[in-house]
Phi, psi and omega in degrees: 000148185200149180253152187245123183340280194308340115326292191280328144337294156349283198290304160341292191280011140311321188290184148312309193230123178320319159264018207246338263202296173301294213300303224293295164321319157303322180292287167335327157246036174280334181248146170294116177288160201198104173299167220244298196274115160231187171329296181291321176287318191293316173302346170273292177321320171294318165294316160312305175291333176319317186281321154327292186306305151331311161278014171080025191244082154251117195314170146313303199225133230259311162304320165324311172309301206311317180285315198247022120289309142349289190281306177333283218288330179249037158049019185261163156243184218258113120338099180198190199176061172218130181295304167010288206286323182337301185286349158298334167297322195264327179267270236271329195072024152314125204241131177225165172251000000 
């Protein structure tokens, strides 16, 4: 299991508190952290949404894509309670738990 750095940003700047912000961050990397994006994932990700969008699908937010190109492409699947993702689960074969 892995996390990916735009996630645990995420998830971080969501808290309240620096210390509620520390346990969280101590917990999260207890998982291998993993940058998400390089050159080639973004040109995919631009392609998935392009292909999306064509079928009538526009993501919200440019991290999602990122993130559930990221598990395509890296054959992981994805933990999540994002509407987003659906149409990559339904058009991409994005594999979730």
């Amino acid at each position: 299991m892995l996390v990916g750095d735009l996630i645990l940003c995420e998830v971080l700047q969501g808290l309240r508190d620096d210390a509620e912000a520390k346990f969280v961050e101590e917990a999260l990397r207890e998982f291998e952290v993993v940058s998400l994006v390089d050159a080639e994932l973004a040109v995919k990700a631009a392609t998935n949404y392009r292909f999306l969008r064509s079928r009538g699908y526009t993501l919200r937010r440019t991290i999602g894509l990122i993130i559930g190109t990221f598990c395509i492409e890296r054959t992981h699947s994805l933990l999540h309670s994002d509407r987003d993702f659906t149409p990559m689960v339904l058009l991409l074969g994005l594999q979730t738990v």
